[in-house]
Residue, then its C-alpha position, 0 to 999 in steps of 0.5 A: x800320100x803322106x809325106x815324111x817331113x824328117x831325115x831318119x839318120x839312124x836305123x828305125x828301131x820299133x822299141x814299143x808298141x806301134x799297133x792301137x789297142x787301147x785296151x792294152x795301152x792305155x787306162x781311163x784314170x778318170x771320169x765315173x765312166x765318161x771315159x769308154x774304151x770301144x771297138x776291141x780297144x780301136x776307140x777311146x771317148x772321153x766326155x765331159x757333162x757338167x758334173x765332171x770330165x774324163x781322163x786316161x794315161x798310157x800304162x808306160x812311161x817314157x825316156x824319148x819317144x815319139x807319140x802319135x794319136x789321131x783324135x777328133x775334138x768336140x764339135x759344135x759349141x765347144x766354148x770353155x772345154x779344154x781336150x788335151x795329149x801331153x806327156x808329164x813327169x810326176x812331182x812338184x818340179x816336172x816335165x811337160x810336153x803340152x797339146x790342150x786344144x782350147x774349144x770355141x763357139x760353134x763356127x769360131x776355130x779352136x785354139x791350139x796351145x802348146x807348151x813346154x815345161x822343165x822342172x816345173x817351169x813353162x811359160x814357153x807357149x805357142x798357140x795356133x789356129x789350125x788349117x782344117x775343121x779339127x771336129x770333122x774327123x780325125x788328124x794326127x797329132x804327134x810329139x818327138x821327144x829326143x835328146x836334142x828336140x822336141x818337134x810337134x806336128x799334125x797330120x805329118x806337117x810340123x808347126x814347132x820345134x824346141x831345141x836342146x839348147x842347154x849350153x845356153x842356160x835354157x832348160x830341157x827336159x831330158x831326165x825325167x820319165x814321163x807318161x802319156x795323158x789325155x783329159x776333156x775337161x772344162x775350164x770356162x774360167x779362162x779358156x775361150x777368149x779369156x774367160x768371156x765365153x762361158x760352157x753351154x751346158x745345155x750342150x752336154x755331154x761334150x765328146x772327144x774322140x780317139x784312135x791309131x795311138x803309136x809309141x815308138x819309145x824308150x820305156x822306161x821300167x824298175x829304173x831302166x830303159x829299153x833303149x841303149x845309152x841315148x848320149x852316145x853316138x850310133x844310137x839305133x832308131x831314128x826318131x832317136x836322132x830325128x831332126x827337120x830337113x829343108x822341106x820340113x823347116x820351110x812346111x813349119x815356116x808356112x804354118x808360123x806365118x799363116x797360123x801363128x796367133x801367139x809366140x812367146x819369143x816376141x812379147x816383149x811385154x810380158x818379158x820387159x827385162x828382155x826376150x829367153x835366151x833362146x829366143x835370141x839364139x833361133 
């Protein structure tokens, strides 16, 4: 059974689709026909050969939302490939909520990176190894964007949380509307161990695996969104107003403790004249 990490403090409001079709959703921006919608619109592939990757993007953008896609990555040996979800703002000063999942050599897990970026900065990673064979099947994989946090989480369980803490100087990426991508792509010059591990193209075609995409999001069209005013009090839809209860913030501990193999909040090293100021506040 799955549980519900999250206290709902609103009224669910279902603003937008929440029933997969990807034929309707969705559209392959990339590839030369590696990217194929199948199943009446249930699944997407994208596939990656030595001559180019693939790439798709939801056909909305979003102001808030939350967005939930099952995927199944590259099995076997997947080093150098780079298969990603993130939400993104166009133009050179943008937002982004970052998923890439770095691929590995066949048995070795992958590495899950996660990201944050406010007009055009980032170097907020988190990177984790994940609790289960990523390739086997398909997991959930979700973002909740809200104007006081973005949670990450998979099949249910958070692993991190970035909060609004703009009265602190930290930025938070709460007026541009992004969209919904999705890329397998290769990036053997850095992704698996730094750029030692090199894509076996032998291997190829590369395929990763896609279905159950949910949005329940403020879409954003001809200047509007389709939700009320989100900065005033009542807001109706619970994601709207989402955040971690005690058995959440104790499920996302555990998978920090166990899972977490980079942080940027503690690499002191890279931060010589001191940690973010939101480091320093959580």
């Amino acid at each position: 059974m799955a549980i519900n990490y999250f206290i709902p403090l609103f009224l669910s409001l279902i603003i937008s689709s929440v029933s997969a079709n990807f034929h309707r959703d969705v559209e392959v921006t990339w590839g030369d026909g590696r990217g194929q919608i199948k199943n009446n619109g249930e699944l997407l592939t994208l596939s990656l050969d030595k001559s180019s990757g693939s790439g798709f993007q939801s056909k909305h953008e979003y102001l808030f939302g939350k967005i939930d896609m099952q995927m199944k990555l590259v099995p076997g040996n997947s080093a150098g490939t780079v298969t990603t979800l993130y939400l993104k703002s166009p133009g050179t000063t943008w937002d982004e909520i970052d998923f890439e999942f770095l691929g590995n050599l066949s048995g070795d897990p992958y590495t899950l990176h996660t990201n944050v970026y406010t007009q055009g900065k980032g170097d907020k990673e988190q990177q984790f190894k994940l609790w289960f064979d990523p390739t086997a099947d398909f997991h959930t994989y979700s973002i909740l964007w809200n104007p006081q946090r973005i949670i990450f989480t998979v099949d249910g369980t958070p692993i991190r949380e970035f909060k609004n803490m703009e009265s602190i100087g930290t930025l938070f990426p709460k007026n541009r509307p992004m969209r919904m991508y999705s890329s397998l792509w290769n990036a053997d010059d850095w992704a698996t161990r730094g750029g030692l591990v090199k894509t076996d193209w032998s291997k190829a075609p590369f395929t990763a695996s896609y279905r159950g995409f949910k949005q329940e999001a403020c879409v954003w069209s001809n200047g509007k969104s389709s939700c009320p005013d989100v900065t005033k009090q009542g807001t109706t839809g619970s994601w709207l107003s989402q955040q971690l209860d005690s058995t959440a913030q104790e499920r996302m501990r555990w998978v920090q403790r166990n899972y977490m193999i980079y942080n940027y909040c503690t690499d002191s090293k890279r931060f010589p004249q001191g940690l973010p100021k939101e480091c320093l506040a959580a």
